[in-house]
C-alpha positions in Angstrom: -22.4 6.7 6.7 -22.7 5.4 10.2 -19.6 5.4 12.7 -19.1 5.8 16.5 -18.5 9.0 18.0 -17.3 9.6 21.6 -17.9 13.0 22.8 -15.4 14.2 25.7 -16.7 17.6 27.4 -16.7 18.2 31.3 -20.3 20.4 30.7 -23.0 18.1 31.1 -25.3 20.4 29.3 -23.2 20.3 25.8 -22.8 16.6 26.0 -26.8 16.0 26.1 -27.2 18.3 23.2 -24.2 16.9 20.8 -24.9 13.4 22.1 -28.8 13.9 20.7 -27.9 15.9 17.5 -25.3 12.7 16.6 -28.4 10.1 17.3 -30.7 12.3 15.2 -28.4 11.4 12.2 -28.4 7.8 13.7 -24.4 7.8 14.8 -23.8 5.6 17.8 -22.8 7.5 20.6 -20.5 7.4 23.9 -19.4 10.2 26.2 -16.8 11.2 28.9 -16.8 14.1 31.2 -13.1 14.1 31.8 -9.7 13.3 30.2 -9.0 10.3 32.0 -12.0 8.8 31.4 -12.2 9.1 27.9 -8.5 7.6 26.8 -10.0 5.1 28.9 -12.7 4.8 26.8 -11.2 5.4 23.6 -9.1 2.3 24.3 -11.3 -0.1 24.9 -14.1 0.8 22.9 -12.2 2.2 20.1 -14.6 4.8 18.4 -14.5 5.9 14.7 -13.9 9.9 15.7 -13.6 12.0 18.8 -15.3 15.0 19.7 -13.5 16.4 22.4 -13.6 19.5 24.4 -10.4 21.5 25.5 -11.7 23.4 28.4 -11.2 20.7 31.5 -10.5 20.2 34.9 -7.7 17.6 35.6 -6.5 17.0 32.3 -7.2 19.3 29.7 -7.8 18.5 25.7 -4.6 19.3 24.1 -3.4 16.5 27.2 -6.3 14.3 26.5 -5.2 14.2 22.3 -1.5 14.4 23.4 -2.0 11.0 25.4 -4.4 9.5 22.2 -1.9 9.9 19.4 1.2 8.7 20.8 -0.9 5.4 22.4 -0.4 2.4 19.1 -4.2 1.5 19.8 -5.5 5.0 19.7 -3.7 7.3 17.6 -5.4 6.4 14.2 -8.6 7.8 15.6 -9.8 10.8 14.1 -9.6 13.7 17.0 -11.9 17.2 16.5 -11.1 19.6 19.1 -13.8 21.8 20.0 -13.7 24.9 22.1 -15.1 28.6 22.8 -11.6 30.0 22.6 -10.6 31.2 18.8 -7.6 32.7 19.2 -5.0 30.9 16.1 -2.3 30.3 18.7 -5.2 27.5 20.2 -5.9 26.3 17.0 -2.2 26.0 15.9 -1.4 23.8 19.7 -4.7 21.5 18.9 -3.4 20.8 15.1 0.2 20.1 16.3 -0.5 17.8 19.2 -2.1 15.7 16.7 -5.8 16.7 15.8 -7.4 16.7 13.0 -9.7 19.4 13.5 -10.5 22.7 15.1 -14.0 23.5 15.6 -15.2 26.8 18.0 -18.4 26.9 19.3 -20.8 27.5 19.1 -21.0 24.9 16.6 -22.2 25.2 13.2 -24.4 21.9 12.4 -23.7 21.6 9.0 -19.9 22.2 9.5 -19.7 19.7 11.9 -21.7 16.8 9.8 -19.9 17.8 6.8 -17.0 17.4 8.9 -17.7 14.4 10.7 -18.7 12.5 7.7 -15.2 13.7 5.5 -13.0 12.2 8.9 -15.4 8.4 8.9 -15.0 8.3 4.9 -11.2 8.3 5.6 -11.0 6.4 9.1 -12.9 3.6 6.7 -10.2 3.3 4.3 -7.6 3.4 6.8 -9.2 0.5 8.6 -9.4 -1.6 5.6 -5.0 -1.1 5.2 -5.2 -1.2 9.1 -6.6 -4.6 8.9 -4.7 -6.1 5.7 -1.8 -4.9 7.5 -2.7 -7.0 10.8 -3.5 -10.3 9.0 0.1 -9.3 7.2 1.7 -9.5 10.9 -0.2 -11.9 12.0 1.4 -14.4 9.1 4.5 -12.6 9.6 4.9 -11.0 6.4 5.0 -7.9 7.8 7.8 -6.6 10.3 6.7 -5.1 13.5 9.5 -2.5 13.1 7.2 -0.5 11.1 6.2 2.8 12.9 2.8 3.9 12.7 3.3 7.2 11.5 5.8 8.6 8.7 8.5 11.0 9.1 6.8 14.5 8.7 10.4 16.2 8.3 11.2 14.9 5.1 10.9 17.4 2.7 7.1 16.4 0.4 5.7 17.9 -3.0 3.3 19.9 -2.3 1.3 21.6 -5.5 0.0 25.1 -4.9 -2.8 26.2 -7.4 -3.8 29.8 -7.0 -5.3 32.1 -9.6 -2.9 34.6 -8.8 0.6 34.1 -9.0 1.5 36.9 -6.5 -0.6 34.9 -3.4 0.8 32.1 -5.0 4.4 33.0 -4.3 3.0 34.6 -0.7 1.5 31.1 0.3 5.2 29.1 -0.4 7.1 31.6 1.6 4.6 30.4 4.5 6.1 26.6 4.3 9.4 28.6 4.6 10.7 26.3 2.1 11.0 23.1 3.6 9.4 21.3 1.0 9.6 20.8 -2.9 7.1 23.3 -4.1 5.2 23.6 -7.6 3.6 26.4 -8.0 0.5 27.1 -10.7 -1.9 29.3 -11.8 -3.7 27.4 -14.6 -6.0 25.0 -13.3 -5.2 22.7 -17.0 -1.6 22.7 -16.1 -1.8 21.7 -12.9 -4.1 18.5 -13.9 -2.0 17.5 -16.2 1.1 17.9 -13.8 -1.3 15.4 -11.5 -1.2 13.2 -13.8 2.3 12.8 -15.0 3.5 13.1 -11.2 2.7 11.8 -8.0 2.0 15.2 -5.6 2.0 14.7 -1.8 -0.3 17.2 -1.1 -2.4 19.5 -3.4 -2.8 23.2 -1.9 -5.6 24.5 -3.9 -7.5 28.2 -3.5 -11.1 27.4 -3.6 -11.4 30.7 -3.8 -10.2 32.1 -6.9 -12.4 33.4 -9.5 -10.5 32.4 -12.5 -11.3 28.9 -12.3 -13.7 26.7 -10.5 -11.5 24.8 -7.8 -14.5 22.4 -6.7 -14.5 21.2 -10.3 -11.4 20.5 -10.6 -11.2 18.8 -6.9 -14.0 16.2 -8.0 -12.2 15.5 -11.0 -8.9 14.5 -9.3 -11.1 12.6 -6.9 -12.0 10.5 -9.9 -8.8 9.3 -11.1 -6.7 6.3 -9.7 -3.8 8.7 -9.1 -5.2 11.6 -7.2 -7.6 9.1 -5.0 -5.6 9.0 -2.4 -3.4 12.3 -2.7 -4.4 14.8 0.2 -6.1 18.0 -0.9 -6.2 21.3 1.3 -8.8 23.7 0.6 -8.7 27.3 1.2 -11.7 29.2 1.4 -13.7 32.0 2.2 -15.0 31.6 6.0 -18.5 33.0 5.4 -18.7 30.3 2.2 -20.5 27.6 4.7 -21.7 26.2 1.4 -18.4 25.3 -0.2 -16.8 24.7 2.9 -19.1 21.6 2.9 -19.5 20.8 -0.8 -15.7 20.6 -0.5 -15.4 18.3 2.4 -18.3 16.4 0.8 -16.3 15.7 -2.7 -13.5 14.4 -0.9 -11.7 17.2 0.3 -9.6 16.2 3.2 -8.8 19.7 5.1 -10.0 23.0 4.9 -8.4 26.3 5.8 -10.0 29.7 6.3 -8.8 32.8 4.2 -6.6 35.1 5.1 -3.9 32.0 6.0 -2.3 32.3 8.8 1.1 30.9 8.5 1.6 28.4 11.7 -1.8 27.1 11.4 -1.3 26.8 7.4 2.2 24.6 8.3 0.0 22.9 11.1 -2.2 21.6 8.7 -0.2 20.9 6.0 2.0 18.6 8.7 -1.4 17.0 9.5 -2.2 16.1 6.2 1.6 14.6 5.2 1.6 12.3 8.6 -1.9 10.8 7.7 -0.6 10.4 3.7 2.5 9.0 4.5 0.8 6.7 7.6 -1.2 5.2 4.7 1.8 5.0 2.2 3.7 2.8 4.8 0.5 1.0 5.2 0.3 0.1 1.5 3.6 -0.3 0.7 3.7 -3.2 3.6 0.6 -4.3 2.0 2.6 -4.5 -1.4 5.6 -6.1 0.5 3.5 -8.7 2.2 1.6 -10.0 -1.2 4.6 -10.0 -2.3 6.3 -12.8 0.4 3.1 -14.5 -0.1 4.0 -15.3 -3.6 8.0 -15.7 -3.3 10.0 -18.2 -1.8 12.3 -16.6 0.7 15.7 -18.2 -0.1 16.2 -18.3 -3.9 13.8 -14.8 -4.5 11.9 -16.6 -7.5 8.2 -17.0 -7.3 6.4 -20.1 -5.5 4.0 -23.0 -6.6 1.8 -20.7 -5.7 2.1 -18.4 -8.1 3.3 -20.2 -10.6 0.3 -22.7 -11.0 -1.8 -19.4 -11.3 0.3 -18.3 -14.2 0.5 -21.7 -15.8 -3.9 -21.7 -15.7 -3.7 -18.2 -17.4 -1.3 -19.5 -20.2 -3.7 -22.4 -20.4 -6.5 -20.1 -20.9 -5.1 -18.0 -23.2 -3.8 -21.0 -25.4 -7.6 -22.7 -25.4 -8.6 -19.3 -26.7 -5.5 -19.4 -29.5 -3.9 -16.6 -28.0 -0.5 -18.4 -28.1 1.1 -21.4 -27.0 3.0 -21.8 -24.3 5.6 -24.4 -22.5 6.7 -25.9 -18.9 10.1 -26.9 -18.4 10.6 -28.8 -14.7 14.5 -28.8 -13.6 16.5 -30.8 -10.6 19.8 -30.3 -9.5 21.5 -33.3 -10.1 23.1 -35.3 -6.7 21.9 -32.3 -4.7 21.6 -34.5 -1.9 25.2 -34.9 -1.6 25.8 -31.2 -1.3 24.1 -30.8 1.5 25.5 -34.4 3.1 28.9 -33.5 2.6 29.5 -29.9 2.8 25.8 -29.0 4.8 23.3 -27.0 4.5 24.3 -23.6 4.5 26.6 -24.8 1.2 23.5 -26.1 -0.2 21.5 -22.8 0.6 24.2 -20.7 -1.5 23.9 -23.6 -4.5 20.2 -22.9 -4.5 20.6 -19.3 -4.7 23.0 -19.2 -7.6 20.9 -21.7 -9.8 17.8 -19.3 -9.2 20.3 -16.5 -9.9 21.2 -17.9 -13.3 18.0 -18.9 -14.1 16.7 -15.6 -14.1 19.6 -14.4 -15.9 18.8 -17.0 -19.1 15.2 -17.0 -19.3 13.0 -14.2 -20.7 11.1 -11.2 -18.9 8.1 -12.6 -19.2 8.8 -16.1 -18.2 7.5 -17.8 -14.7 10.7 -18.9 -12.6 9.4 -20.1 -9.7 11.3 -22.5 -6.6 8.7 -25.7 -7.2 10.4 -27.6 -4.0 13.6 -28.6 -2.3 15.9 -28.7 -5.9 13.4 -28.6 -8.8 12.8 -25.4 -10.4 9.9 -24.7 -12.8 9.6 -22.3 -15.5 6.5 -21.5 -17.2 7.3 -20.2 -21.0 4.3 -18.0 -23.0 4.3 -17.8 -26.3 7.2 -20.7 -26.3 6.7 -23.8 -28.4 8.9 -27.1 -27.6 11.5 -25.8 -30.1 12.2 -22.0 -28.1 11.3 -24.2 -25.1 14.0 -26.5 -25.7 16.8 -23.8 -26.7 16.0 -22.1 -23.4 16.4 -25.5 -21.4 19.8 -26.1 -23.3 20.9 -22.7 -22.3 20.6 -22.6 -18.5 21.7 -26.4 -18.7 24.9 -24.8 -20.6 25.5 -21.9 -18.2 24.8 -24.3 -14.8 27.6 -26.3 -16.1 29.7 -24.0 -17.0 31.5 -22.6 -14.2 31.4 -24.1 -10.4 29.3 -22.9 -7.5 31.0 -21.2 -4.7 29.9 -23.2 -1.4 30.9 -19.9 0.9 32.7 -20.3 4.1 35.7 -20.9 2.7 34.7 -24.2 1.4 35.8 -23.4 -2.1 33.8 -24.5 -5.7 32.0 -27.6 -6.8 30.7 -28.3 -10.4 26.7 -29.0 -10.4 24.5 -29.9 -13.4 20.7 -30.3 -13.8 18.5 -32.3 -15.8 15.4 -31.0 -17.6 12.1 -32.2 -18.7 10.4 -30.1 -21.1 6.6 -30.1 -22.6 4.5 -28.1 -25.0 0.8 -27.4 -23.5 -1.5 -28.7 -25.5 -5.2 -28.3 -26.1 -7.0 -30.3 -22.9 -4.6 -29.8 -20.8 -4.7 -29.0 -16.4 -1.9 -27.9 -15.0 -1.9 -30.9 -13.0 -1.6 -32.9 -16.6 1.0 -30.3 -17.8 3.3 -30.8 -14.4 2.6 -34.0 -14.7 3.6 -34.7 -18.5 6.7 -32.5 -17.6 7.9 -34.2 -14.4 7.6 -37.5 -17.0 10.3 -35.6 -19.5 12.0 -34.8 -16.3 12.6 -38.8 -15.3 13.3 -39.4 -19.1 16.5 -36.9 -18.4 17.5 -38.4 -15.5 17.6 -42.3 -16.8 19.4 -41.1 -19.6 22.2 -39.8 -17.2 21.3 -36.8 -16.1 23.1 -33.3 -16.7 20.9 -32.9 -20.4 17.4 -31.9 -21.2 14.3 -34.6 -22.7 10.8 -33.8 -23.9 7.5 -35.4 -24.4 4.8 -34.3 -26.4 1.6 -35.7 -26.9 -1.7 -35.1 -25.6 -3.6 -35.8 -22.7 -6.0 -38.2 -24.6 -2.5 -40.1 -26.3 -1.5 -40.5 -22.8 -4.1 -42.5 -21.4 -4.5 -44.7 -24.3 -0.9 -45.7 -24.0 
């Protein structure tokens, strides 16, 4: 996998060198010799991951990623911090000002490829929500209220799998119980936990020798739940080899063994912002296909929508799956609603017809806002007879008791008229709507406030 890089260091020396090992494995490359210069960079250019150095003059690297993460075009770039110092206070300061990486030099190649390629395979997805979410703005079916990055102080569930229960118990008390914790020393137990609960983050010792923890990793990395669940790794720090197998199966973090307790809640706060920055991503995502399909004032689903559900019961009764029925319904003298009492009063008339509509048609049927005050409801598995008892019922209950106008307008009594229609073999949903909209008009010359059918087929129709 391909990507950007931009590598930040004030020594001209180590930028020639990790500029030309990054071309050898045909990244693109662009550097900076100083902090200013690169969140100048960074901004316009945008790279996929930064490498950047912490040792400089003017502005150092913990100021460089400081300045990077809270900046809205920025902060979703992966940031590695690499340095000569080692001490775990350094590594701690680089994790919380927002990096996703720690890397000492002098570098280890593999490490860093391993590493680099685990940050791009991420960044990728990320861009993909990132860009879903944009067109979602851009239509405005997405607030801009949403922040970029979740609340990391809300407690998460974190799974801890250790082969020993002992270091299991030692590893919670570093989180200094702040989250929900699960802990587990039976690598069956804890997939099947994974499976019948969504984790936050899995904590798993890559270590232990009574299980194999790559395994098991690669396994949750194959199913549609754990895909997208964060996984830190501990291991060994003279295991280069499963340091980058992990990162290579999907692992998103490693820590070395023995943990150190700030850098082990460093990390763990790394991984929950990036999980929850995605969860806020999808769930707009989820929010936004959802106002695609719905109409905004009555809450019931839109032509849209509907005439994609009324193709699939077509398709399903042209392979004698089951039939299915269209019923079309108007609010009668609507018009005078909203001439005499206005708009708002017509609004709140709308509202409570789609409200009782839902309430007398089944869980599986298509209620959907068709346009201005017609309603359509798409029926599966409904023949003209369940259809018709259906239309009689919401006819029944829309009659029944009058429509509060709001605003101190007090109630009015409203009836609709329905046209009803089986689908039949042959049929478009253009003929269907069309054949219903037909039973419709037949209510309405009959004096409205009742429900009328036709049934016949498309060929019938057009010979008379």
């Amino acid at each position: 996998m391909s990507g950007r890089i931009l590598v930040v260091d004030d020594v001209a020396p180590n930028v020639r060198l990790l500029k030309a090992k990054l071309e050898a494995e045909y990244y693109d490359v662009l550097t900076a010799d100083n902090g200013p210069d690169a969140i100048e960079i960074a901004r316009h250019a945008v790279p996929d991951l930064i490498l950047l150095d912490v040792m400089m003059p003017q502005m150092d690297g913990y100021e460089v990623c400081t300045h990077l993460k809270n900046d809205p075009l920025t902060r979703h770039i992966p940031v590695v911090m690499v340095t000569a110092l080692d001490d775990q206070e350094d590594r701690v300061r680089g994790l919380e000002v927002g990096a996703d990486d720690f890397l000492s030099k002098p570098i280890d190649d593999v490490a860093l490829f391993a590493r680099v390629r685990s940050l791009l395979r991420l960044k990728l997805v990320m861009d993909e929500l990132r860009q879903r979410e944009a067109s979602g703005r851009a239509m405005g079916a997405i607030s801009d209220s949403m922040s970029c990055f979740g609340d990391t102080n809300t407690p998460a569930n974190i799974l801890i799998l250790e082969d020993d229960q002992q270091r299991a118990e030692r590893l919670a008390r570093k989180l200094h119980d702040q989250h929900n914790l699960t802990l587990s020393t039976d690598p069956r137990e804890a997939a099947e936990m994974l499976a019948e609960k969504d984790y936050d983050l899995l904590v798993i010792n890559l270590a232990a020798r009574g299980f194999d923890g790559l395994r098991l990793c690669a396994r949750i990395r194959s199913r549609d739940r754990g895909r997208a669940m964060p996984i830190l790794a501990l291991v060994n720090p003279d295991n280069r080899e499963q340091i980058v197998r992990a990162l290579d199966i999907g692992v998103n973090d490693v820590l070395l063994r023995p943990v150190d307790a700030n850098e082990f809640g460093a990390r763990v706060k790394t991984q929950l912002r990036c999980k929850r920055y995605a969860d806020t991503l999808r769930q707009s995502l989820d929010s936004s296909f959802e106002m695609s399909v719905t109409d905004q004032l009555t809450g019931l689903h839109n032509r849209r929508f509907m005439q994609a559900r009324l193709e699939d019961a077509l398709a399903r009764l042209e392979h004698g799956v089951e039939p299915a029925s269209v019923m079309i319904a108007d609010v009668d003298y609507f018009k005078r609603v909203n001439d005499q009492w206005g708009h708002d009063a017509g609004d709140k008339v709308l509202q409570e017809i789609a409200r009782r509509l839902k309430a007398n048609m089944r869980a599986i049927d298509v209620t959907c806002r068709y346009g201005g005050e017609e309603f359509v409801v798409v029926m599966p598995g409904a023949d003209i007879d369940a259809a018709l008892q259906a239309a009689e019922r919401l006819r029944v209950s829309i009659e029944a008791k009058p429509f509060d106008l709001g605003n101190g307008l007090g109630s009015l009594p409203i009836t609709l008229s329905a046209g009803v229609t089986e689908l039949v073999h042959g049929d478009t949903h253009e003929s269907a709507l069309i054949r219903t909209d037909q039973a419709l008009y037949k209510a309405k010359n009959a004096g409205r406030n009742c429900v009328q059918f036709i049934k016949f087929s498309p060929a019938q129709s057009a010979a008379g």
